[in-house]
Backbone of each chain as ProteinMPNN parsed JSONL, in Angstrom:
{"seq_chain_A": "XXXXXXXXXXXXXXXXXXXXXXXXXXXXXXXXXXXXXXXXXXXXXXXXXXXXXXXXXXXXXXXXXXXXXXXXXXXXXXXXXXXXXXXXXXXXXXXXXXXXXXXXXXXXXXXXXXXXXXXXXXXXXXXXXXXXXXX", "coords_chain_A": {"N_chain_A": [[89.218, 90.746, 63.697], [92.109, 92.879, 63.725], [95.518, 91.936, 62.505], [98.799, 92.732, 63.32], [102.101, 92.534, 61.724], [105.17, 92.992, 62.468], [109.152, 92.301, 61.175], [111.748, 94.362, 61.814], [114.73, 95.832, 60.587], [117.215, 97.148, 62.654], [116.228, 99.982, 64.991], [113.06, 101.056, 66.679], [110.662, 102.986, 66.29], [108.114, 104.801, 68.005], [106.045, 106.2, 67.72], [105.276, 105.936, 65.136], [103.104, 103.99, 65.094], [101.536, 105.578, 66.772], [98.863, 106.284, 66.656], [97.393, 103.886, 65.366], [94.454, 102.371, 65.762], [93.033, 104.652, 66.774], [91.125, 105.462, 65.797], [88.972, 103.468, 65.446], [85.748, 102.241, 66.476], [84.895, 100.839, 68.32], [86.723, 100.527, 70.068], [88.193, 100.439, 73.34], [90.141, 100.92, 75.058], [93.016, 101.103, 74.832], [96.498, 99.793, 74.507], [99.629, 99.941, 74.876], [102.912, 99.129, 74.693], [106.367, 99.63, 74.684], [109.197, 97.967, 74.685], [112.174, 98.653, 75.821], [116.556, 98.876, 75.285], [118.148, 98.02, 77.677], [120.829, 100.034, 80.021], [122.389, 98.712, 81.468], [123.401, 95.126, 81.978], [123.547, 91.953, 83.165], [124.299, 93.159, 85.56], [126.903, 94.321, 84.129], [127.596, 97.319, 82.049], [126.476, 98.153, 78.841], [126.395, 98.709, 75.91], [124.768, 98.06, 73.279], [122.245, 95.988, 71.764], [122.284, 92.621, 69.877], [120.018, 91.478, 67.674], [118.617, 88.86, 66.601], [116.871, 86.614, 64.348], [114.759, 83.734, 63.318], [113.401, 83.737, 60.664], [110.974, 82.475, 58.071], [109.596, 81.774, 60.311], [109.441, 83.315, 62.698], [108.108, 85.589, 62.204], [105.821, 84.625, 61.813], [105.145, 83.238, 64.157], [104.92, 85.066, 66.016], [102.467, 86.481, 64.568], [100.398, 84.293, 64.354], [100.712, 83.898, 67.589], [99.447, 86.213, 68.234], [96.924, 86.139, 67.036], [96.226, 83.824, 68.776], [95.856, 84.653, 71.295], [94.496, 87.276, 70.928], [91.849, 87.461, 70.043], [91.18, 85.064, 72.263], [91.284, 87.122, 74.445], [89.326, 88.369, 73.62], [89.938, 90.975, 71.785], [90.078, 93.565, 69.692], [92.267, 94.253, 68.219], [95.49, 93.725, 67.324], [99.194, 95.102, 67.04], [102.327, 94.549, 65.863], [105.705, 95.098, 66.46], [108.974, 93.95, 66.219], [112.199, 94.217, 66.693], [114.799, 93.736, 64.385], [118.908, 93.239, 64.361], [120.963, 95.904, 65.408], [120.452, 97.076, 68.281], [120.85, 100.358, 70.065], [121.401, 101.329, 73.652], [119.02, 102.646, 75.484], [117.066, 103.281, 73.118], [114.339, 101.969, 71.216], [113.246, 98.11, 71.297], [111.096, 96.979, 70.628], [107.441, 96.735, 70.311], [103.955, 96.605, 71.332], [100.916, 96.855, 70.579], [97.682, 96.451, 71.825], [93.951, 96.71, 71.508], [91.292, 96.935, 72.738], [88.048, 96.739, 73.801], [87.964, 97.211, 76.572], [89.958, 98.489, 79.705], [91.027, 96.239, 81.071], [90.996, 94.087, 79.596], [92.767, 93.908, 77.899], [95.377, 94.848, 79.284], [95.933, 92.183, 80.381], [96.069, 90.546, 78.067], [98.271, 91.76, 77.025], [100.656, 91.331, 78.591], [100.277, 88.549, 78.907], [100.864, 87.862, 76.181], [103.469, 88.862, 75.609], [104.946, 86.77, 77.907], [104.341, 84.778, 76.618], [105.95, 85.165, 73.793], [108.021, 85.199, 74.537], [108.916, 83.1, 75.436], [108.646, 80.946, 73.281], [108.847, 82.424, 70.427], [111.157, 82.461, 67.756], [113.547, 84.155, 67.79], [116.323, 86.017, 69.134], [118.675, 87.291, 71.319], [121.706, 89.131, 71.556], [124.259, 90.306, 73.864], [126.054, 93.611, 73.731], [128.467, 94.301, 75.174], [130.284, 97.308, 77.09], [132.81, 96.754, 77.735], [133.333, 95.585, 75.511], [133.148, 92.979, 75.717], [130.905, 90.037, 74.614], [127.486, 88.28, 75.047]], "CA_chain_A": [[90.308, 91.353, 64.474], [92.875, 93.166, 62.782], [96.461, 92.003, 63.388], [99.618, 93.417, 61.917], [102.866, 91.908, 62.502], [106.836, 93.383, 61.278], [109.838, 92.554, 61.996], [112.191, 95.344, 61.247], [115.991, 96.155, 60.567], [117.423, 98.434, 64.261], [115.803, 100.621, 66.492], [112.409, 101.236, 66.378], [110.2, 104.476, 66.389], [106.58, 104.112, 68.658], [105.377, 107.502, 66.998], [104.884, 104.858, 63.67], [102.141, 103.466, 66.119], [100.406, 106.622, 67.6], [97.138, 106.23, 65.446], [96.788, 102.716, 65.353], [93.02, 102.137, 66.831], [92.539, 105.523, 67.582], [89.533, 105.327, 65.131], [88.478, 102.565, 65.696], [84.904, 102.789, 67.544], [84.737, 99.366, 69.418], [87.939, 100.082, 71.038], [87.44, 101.554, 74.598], [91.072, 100.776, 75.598], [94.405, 101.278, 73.844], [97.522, 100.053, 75.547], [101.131, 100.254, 73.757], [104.424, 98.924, 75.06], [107.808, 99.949, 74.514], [110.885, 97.465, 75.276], [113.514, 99.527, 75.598], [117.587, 98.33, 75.874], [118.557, 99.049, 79.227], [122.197, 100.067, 79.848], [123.054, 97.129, 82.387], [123.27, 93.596, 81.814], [123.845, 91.002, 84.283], [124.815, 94.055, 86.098], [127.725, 94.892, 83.152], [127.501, 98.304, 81.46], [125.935, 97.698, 77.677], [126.422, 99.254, 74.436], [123.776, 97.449, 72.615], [122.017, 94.223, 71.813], [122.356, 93.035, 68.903], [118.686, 90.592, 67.737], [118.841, 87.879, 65.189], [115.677, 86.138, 64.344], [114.58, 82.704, 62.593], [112.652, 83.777, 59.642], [109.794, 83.256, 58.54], [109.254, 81.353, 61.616], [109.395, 84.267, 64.081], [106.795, 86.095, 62.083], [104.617, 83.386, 61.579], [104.758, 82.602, 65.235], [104.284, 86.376, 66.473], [101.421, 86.332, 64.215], [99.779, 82.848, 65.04], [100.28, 84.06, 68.45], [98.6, 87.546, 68.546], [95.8, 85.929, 66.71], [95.263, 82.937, 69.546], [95.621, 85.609, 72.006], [93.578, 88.297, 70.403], [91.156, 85.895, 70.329], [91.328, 84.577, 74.126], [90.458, 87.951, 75.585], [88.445, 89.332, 72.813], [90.394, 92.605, 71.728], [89.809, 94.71, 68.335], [93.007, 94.414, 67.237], [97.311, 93.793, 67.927], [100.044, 95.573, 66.271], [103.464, 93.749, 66.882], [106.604, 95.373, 66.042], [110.079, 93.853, 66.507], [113.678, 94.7, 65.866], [116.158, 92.547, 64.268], [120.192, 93.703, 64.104], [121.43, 96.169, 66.243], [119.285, 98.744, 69.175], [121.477, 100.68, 71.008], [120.741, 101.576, 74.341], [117.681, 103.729, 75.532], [116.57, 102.742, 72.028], [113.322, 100.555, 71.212], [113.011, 97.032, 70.126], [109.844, 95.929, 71.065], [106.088, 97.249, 70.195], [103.046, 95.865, 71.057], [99.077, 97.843, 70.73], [96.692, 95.86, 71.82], [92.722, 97.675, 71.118], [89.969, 96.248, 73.398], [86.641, 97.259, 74.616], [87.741, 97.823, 78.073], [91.198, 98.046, 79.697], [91.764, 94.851, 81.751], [91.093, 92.839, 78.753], [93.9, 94.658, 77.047], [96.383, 94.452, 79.76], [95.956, 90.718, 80.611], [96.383, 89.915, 77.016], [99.71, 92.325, 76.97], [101.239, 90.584, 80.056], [100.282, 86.746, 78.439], [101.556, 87.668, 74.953], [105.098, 88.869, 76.269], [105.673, 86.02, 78.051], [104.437, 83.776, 75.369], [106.822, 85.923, 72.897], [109.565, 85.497, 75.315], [109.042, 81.383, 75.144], [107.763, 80.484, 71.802], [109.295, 82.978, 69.119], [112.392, 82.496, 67.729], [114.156, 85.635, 68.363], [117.806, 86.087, 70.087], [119.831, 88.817, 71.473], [123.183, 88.886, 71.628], [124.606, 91.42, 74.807], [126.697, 94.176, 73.23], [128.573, 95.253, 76.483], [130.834, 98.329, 77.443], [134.179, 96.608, 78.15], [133.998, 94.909, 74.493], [132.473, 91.529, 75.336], [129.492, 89.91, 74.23], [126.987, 87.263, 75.445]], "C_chain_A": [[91.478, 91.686, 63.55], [94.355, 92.701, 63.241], [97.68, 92.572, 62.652], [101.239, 93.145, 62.605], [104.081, 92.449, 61.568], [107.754, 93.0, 62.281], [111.145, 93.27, 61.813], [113.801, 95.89, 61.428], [116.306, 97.385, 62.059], [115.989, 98.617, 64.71], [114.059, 101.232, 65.921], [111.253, 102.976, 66.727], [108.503, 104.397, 66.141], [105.945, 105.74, 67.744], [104.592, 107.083, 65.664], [103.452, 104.419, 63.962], [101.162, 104.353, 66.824], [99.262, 106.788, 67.244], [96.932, 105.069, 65.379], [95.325, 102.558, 66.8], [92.562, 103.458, 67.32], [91.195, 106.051, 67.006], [88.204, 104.408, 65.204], [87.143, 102.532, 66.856], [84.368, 102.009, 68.304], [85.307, 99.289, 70.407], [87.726, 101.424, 72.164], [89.164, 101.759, 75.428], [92.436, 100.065, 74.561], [96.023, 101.003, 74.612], [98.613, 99.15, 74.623], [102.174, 100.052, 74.696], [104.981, 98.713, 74.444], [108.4, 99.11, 74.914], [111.734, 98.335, 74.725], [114.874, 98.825, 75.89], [117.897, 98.83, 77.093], [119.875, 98.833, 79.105], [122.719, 99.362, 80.751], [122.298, 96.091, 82.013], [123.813, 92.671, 82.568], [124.688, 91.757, 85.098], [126.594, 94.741, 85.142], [127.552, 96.099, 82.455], [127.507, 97.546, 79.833], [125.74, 98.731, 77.212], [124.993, 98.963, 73.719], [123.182, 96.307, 72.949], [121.353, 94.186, 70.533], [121.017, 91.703, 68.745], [118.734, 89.765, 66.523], [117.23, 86.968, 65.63], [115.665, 84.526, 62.904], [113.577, 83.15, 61.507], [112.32, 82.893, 58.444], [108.774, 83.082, 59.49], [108.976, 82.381, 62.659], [108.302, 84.752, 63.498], [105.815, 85.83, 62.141], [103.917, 83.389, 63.274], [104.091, 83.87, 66.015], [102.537, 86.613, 65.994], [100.253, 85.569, 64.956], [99.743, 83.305, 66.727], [99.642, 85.441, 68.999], [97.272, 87.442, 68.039], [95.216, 85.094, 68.225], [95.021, 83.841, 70.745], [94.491, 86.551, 72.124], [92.237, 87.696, 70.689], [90.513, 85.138, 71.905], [90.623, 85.74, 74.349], [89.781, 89.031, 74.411], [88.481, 90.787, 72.324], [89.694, 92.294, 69.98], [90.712, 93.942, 67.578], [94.58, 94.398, 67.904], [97.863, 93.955, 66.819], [101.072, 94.623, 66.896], [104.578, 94.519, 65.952], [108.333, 94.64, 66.597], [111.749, 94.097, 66.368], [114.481, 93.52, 65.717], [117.526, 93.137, 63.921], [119.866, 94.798, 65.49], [120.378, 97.303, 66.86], [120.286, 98.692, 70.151], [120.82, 101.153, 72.606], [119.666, 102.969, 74.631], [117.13, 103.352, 73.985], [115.429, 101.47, 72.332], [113.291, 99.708, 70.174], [112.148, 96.107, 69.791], [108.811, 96.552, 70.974], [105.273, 96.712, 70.437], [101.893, 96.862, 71.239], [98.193, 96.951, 71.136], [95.01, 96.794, 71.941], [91.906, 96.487, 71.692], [89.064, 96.857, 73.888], [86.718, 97.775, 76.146], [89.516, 97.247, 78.513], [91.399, 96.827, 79.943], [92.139, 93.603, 80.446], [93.017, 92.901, 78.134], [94.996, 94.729, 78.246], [96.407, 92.97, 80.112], [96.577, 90.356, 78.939], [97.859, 90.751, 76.385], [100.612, 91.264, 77.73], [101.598, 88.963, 79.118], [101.02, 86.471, 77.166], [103.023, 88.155, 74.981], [105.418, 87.852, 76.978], [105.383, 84.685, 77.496], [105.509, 83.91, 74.042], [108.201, 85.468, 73.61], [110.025, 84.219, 75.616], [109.567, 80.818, 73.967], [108.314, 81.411, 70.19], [110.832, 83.257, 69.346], [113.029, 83.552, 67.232], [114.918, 85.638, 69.184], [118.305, 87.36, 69.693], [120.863, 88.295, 72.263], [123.625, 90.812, 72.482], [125.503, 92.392, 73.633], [127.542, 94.472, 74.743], [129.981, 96.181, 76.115], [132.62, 97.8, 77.179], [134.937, 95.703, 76.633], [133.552, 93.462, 74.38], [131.113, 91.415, 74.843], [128.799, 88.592, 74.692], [126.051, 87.216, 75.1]], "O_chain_A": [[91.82, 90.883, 62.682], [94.594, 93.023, 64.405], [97.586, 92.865, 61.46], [101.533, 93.478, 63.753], [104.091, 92.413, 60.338], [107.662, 93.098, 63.505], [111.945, 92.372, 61.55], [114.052, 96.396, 62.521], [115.551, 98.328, 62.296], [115.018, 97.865, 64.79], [113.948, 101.784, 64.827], [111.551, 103.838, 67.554], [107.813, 104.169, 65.148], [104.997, 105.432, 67.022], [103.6, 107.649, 65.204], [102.632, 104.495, 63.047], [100.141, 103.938, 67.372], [98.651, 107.727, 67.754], [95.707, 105.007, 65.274], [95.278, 102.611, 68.029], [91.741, 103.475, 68.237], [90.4, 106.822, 67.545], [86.992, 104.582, 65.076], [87.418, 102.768, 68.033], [83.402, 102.336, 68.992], [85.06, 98.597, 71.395], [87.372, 102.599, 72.068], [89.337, 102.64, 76.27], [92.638, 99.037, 73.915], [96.615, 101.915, 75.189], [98.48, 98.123, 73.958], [102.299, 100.914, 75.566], [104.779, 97.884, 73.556], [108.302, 99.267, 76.131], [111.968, 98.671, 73.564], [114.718, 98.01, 76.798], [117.876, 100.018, 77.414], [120.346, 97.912, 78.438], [123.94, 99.513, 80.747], [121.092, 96.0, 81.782], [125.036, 92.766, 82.472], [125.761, 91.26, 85.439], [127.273, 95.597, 85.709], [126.8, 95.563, 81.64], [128.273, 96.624, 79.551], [125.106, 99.651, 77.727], [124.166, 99.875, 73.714], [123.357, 95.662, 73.984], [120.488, 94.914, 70.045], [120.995, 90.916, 69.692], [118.931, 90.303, 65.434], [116.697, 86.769, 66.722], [116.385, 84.419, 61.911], [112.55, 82.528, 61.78], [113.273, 82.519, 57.761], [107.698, 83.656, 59.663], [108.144, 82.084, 63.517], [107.274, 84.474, 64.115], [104.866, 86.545, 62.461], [102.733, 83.491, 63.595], [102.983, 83.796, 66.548], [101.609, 86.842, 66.77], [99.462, 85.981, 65.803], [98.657, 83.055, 67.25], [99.399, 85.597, 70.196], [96.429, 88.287, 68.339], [94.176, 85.435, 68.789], [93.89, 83.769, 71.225], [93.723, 86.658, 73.08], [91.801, 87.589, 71.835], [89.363, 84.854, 72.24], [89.402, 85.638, 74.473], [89.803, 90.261, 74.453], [87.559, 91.603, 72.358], [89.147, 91.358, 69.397], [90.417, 93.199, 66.641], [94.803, 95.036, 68.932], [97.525, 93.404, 65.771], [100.949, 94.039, 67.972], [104.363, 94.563, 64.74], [108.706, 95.153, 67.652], [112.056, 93.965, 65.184], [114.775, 92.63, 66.516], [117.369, 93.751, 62.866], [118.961, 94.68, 66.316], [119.708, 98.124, 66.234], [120.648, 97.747, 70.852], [119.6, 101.317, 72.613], [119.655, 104.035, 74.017], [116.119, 102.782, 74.393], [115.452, 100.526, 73.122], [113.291, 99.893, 68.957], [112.159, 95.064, 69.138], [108.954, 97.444, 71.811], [105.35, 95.714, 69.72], [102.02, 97.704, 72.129], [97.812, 96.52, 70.047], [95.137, 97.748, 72.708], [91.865, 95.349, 71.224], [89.442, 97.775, 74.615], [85.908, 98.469, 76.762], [90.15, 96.285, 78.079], [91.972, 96.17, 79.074], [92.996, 92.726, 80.333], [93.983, 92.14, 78.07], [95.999, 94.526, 77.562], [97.596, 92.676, 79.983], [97.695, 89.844, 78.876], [98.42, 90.334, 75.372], [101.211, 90.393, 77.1], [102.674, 88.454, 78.804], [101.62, 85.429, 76.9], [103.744, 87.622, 74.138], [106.632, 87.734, 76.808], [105.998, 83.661, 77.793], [105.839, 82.926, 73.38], [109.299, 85.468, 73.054], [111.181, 84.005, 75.982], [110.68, 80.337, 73.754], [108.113, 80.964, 69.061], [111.5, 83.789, 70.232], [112.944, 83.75, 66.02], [114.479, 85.264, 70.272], [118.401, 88.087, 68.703], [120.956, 87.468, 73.17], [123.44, 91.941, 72.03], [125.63, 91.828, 72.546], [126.777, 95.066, 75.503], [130.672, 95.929, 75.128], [133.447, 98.443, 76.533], [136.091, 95.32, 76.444], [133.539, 92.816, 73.333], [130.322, 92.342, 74.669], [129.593, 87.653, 74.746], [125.337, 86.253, 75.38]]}, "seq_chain_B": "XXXXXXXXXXXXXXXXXXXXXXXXXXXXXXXXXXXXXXXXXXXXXXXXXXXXXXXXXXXXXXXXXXXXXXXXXXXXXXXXX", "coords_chain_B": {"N_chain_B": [[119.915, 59.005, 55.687], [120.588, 62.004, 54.566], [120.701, 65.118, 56.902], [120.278, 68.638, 56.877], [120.857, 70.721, 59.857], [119.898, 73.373, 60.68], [121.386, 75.805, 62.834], [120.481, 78.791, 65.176], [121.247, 81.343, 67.031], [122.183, 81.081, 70.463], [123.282, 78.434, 69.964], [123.905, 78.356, 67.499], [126.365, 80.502, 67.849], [128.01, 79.173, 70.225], [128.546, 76.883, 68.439], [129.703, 77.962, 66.487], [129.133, 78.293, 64.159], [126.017, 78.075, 61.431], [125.089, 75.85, 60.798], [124.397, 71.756, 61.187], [125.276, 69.289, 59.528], [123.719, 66.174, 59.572], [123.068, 62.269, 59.912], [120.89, 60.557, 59.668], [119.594, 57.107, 60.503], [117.982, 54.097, 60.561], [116.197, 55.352, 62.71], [114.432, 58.509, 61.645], [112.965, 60.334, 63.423], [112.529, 63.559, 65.327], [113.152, 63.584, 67.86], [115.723, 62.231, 67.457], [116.94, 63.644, 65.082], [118.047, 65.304, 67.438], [119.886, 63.542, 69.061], [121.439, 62.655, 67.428], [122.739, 65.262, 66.692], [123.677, 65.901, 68.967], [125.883, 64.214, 69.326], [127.714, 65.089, 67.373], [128.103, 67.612, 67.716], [130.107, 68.654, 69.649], [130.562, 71.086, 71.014], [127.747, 72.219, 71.583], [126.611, 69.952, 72.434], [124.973, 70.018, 75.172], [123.626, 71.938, 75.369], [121.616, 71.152, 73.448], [120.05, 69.359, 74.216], [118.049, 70.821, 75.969], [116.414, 72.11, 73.669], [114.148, 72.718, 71.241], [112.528, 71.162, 68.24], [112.092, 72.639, 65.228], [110.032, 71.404, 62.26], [110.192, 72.745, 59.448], [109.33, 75.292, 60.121], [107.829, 75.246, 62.198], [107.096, 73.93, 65.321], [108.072, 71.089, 66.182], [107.358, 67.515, 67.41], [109.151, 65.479, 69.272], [108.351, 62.859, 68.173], [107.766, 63.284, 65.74], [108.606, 62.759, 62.222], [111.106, 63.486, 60.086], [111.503, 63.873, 56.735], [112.393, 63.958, 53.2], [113.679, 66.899, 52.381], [112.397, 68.547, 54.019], [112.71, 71.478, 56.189], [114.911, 71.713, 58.812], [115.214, 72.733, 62.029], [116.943, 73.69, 64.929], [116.009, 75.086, 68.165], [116.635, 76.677, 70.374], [117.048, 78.258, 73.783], [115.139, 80.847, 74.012], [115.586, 84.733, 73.432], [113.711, 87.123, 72.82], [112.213, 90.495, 72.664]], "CA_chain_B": [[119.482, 60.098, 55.412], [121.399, 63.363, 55.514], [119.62, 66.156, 57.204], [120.959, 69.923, 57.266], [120.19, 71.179, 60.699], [120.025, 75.334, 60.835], [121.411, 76.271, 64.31], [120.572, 79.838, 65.716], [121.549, 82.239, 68.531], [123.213, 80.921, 71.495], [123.582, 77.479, 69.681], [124.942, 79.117, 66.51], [127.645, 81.099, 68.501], [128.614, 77.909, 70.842], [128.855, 75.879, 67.343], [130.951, 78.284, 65.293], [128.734, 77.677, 62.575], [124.844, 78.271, 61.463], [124.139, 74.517, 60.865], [125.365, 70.711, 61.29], [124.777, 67.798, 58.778], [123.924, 64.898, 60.634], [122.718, 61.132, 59.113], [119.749, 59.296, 59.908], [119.79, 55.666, 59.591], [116.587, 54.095, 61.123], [115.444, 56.48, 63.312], [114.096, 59.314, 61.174], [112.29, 61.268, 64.272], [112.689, 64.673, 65.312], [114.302, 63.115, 68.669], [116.666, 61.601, 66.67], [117.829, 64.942, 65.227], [118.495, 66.223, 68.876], [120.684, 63.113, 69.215], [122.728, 63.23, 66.026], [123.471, 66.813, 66.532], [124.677, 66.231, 70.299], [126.623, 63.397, 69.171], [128.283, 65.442, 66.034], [128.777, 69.179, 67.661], [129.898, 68.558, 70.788], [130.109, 72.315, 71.841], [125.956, 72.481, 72.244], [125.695, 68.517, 73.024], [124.238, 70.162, 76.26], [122.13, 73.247, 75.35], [120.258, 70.526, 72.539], [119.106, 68.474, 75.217], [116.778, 70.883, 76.421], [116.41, 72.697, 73.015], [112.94, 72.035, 70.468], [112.878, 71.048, 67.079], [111.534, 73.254, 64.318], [110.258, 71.257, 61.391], [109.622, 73.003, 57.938], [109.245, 76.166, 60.395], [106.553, 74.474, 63.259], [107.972, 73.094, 66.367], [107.681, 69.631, 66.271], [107.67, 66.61, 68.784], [110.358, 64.37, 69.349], [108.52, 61.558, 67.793], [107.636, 63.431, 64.214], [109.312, 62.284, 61.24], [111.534, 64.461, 59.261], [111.098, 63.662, 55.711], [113.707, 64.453, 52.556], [113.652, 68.198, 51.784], [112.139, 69.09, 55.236], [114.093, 72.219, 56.861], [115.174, 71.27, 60.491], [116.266, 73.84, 62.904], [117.519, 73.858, 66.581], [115.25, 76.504, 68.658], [117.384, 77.029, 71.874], [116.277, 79.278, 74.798], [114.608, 82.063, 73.362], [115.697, 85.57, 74.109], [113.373, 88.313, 72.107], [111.601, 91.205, 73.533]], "C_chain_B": [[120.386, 60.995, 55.955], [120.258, 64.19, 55.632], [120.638, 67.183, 57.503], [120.125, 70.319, 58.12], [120.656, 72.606, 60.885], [119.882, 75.108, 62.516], [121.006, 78.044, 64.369], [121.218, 80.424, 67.268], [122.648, 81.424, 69.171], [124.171, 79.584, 71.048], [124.693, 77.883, 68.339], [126.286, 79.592, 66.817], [128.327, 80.018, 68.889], [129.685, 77.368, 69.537], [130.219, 76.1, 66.498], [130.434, 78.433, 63.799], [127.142, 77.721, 63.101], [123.737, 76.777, 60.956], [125.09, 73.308, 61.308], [124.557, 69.997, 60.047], [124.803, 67.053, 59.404], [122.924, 63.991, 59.427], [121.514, 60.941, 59.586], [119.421, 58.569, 59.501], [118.401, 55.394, 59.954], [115.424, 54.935, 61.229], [115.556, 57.618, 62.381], [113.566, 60.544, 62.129], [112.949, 62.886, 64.642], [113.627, 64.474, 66.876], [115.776, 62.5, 68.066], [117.613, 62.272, 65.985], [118.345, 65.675, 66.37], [119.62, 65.089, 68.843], [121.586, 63.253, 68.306], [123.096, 64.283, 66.334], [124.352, 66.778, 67.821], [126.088, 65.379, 70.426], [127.788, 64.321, 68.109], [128.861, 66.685, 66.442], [128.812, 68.845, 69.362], [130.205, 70.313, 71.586], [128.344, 72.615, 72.54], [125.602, 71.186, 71.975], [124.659, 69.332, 74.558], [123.075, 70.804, 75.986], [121.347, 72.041, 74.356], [119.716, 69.975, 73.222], [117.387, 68.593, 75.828], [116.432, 71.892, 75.163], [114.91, 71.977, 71.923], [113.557, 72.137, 69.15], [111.827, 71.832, 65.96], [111.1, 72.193, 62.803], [109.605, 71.896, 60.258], [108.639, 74.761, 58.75], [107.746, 76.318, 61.618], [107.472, 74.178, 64.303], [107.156, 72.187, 66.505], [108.212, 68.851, 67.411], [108.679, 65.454, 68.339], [109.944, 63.234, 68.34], [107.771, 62.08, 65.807], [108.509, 63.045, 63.728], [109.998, 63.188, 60.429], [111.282, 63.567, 57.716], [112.091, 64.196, 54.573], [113.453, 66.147, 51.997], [113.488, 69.197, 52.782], [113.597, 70.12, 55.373], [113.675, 72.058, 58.508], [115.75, 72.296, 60.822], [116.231, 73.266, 64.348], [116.889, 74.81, 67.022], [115.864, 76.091, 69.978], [116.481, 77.984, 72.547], [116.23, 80.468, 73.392], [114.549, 83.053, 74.189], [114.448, 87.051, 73.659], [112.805, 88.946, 73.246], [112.732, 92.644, 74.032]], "O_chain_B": [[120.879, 61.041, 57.082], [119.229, 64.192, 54.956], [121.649, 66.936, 58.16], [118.932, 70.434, 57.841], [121.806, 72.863, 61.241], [118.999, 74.617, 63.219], [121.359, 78.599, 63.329], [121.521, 79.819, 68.297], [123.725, 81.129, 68.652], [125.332, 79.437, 71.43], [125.912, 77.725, 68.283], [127.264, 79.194, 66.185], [129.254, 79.664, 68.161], [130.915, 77.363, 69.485], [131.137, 75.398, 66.073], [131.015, 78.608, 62.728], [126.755, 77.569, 64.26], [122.526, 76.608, 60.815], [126.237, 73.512, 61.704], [123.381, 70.208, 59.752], [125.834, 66.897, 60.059], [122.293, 64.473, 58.487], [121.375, 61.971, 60.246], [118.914, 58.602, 58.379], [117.571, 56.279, 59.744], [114.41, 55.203, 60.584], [116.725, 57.92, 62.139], [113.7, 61.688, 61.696], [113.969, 63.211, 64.035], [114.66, 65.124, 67.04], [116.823, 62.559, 68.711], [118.801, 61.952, 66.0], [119.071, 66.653, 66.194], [120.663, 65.66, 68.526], [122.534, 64.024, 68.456], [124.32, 64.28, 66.209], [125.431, 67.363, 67.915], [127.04, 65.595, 71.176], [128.942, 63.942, 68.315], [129.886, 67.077, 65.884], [127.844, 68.798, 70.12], [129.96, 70.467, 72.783], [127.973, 73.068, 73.623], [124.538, 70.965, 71.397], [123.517, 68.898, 74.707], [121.911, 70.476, 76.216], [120.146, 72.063, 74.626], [118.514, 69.953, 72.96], [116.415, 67.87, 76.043], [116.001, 72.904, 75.714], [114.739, 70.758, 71.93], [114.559, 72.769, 68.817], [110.659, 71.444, 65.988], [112.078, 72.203, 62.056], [108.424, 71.605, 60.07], [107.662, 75.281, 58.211], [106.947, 77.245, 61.753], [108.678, 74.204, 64.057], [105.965, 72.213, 66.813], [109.116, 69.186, 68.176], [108.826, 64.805, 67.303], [110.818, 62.651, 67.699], [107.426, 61.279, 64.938], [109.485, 62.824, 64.446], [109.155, 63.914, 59.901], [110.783, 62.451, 57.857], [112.796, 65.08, 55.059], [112.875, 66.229, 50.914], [114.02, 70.308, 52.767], [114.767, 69.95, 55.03], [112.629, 72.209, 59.14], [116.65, 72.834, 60.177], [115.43, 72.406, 64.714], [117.056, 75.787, 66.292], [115.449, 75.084, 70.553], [115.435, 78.437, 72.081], [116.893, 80.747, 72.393], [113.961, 83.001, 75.269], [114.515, 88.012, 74.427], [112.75, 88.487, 74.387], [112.352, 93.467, 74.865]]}, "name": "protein", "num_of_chains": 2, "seq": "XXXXXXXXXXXXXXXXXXXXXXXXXXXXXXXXXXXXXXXXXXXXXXXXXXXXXXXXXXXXXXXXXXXXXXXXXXXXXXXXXXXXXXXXXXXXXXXXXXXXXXXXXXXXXXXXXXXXXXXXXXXXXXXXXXXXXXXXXXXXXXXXXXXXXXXXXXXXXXXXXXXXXXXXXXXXXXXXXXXXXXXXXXXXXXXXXXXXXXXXXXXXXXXXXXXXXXXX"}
């Protein structure tokens, strides 16, 4: 299983990603999410958010966990992209590909590895908001 | 024993600051760093409570041992994504 893990200064750009697995002749199902910033936060108008990460712990762990994952529901292959410092809004800071033989596998193992990512890897964002504060 | 504990994120901000030094006399454990630190920074005595311990870049259990060189961190709620 191939896995491929960054985690990368701002805003990220899924077009980097449009060919991953598309050669690949095992893989029957290709499914790619975007996190995007959204421009409300705890209903506040938001500028940014800015992402600080524990390194080389976060990679490690993104890794380590796209392998036990990968793994679990038997895909091809996971890309993982993350952003660290600042993504303004509508901007992306989040990538994931997962490449499996058939969709379901490949969305179940999207779904489980976002909210294992969203536990387990140390990775923080810091609000940017509109009026000047931050949380 | 001194131990440099690396804070991040929400704990970092709270703190003012990206670590604490705390002692360990006896108790060496990785619980034992959650107490020292809540005892020493009392801005995130609360958030460490329910916060894990990283050792040497693992999250470790309360009753591991830190060891002299080990790097200790604070892993607070985790926001990524």
């Amino acid at each position: 299983m191939m896995i491929d893990v960054q985690i990368l200064d701002g805003p990220l750009d899924p077009r980097t990603l449009e060919r991953v697995g598309i050669d690949a002749g095992a893989v029957g199902a290709r499914v790619m999410f975007e996190g995007i910033v959204r421009e409300v936060e705890d209903g506040r108008p938001l500028v940014a958010l800015d992402y600080s990460a524990y390194e080389p712990m976060a990679h490690n762990q993104l890794k380590d966990l796209a392998a036990e994952i990968g793994h679990a529901h038997g895909l091809g292959g996971v890309t993982v992209r993350h952003s660290r410092g600042r993504v303004r809004v509508g901007e992306v800071s989040f990538l994931l590909v997962a490449l499996a033989p058939h969709r379901k596998e490949a969305l179940r193992a999207m779904d489980e590895f976002i909210d294992r990512m969203k536990r387990d890897v140390p990775i923080w964002k810091t609000a940017v908001f509109a009026d000047g504060g931050n949380a | 024993m001194t131990v440099r504990v690396l804070l991040f994120g929400p704990e970092a901000s709270k703190a003012g600051r990206d670590h604490v030094i705390v002692q360990l006399v006896a108790d060496r454990t990785c619980g034992a760093v959650k107490a020292a630190v809540t005892r020493s920074c009392e801005p995130i005595a609360e958030s460490v409570g329910a916060a894990r311990i990283a050792l040497n870049g693992k999250f470790a259990d309360d009753e591991q041992i830190v060891s002299d060189g080990d790097e200790v961190a604070v892993i607070g709620m985790v926001s990524g994504g």
